[in-house]
N, C-alpha and C positions, 0 to 999 in steps of 0.2 A: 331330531335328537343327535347329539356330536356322542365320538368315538367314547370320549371318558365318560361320560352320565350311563349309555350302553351297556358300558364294563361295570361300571361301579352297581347296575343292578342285579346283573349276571351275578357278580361277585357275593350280591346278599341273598340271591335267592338258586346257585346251582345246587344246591344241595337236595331244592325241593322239584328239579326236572330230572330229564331224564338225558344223560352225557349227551349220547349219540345227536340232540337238536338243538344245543347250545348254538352251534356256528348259524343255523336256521334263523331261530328266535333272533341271536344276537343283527342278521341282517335286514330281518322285519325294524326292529328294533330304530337302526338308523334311518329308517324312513317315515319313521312316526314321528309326532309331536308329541313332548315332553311329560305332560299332562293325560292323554292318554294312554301312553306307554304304563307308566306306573298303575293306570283302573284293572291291568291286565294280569298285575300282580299283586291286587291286593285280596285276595280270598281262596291262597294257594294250602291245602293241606298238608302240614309238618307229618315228613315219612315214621320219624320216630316215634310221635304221637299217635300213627293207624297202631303202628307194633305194639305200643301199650298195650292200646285199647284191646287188641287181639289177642294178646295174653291174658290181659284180665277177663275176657270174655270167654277166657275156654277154662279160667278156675272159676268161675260164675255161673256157668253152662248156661249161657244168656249169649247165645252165636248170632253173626253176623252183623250186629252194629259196626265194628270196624268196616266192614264193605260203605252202610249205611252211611258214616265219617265222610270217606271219600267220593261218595256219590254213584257206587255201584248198587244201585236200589234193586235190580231184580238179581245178583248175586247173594245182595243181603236177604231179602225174602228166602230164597233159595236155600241161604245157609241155616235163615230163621225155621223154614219148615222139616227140614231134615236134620236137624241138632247136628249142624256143623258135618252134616253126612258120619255120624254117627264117631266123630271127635277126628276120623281123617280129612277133613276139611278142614278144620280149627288146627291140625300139624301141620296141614301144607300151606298156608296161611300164613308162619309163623315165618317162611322164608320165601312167601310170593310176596306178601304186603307191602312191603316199601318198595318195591320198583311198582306194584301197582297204583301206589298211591303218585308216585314219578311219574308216569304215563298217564294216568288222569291230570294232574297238574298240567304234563306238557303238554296233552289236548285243549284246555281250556286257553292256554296261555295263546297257543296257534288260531285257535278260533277268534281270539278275541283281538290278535294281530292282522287278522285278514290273513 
């Protein structure tokens, strides 16, 4: 993959990593082929959509779907069995979730770059 296709995915998708691995990803990135690069970003979770989910889930009192969204399944269990740890888990949530949903994101993206 050349420099400009690189950037031009970065560009559509840094919103949904996490800052600190941009320059990481972006040098995997030049060493792939064009076609796989992109399988790597396509099933990446929008931060702003966990946050939804995470609000409406604590006026719903239906917790830890948001974990569930991004593929924290035994957080989500976790948050399912103890009602959001008794609504202080659904607060801290409200401003953990999107960089958690960014660090899931960047782990998969890593994994799936080699």
């Amino acid at each position: 993959m050349d420099t400009k296709d690189a950037d031009q995915l970065l560009m559509m998708y840094s919103s949904k990593l996490s800052p600190e691995y941009i320059p990481t990803i972006k040098s995997r990135l030049l060493e792939m082929e064009h076609s796989t690069a992109i399988l790597a970003f396509s099933d990446l979770k929008d931060p702003t959509t966990a946050l939804i989910i995470s609000i409406c889930e604590g006026l719903i009192a239906i917790n830890g779907i948001s974990r569930f969204y991004i593929g924290d399944v035994g957080i989500g269990i976790a948050k399912l069995l103890t009602c959001g740890g008794c609504g202080i888990w659904w607060l801290v949530d409200l401003f953990l979730i999107q960089e958690a949903t960014r660090r899931k994101n960047t782990e998969k993206v890593l994994q799936l770059l080699g």
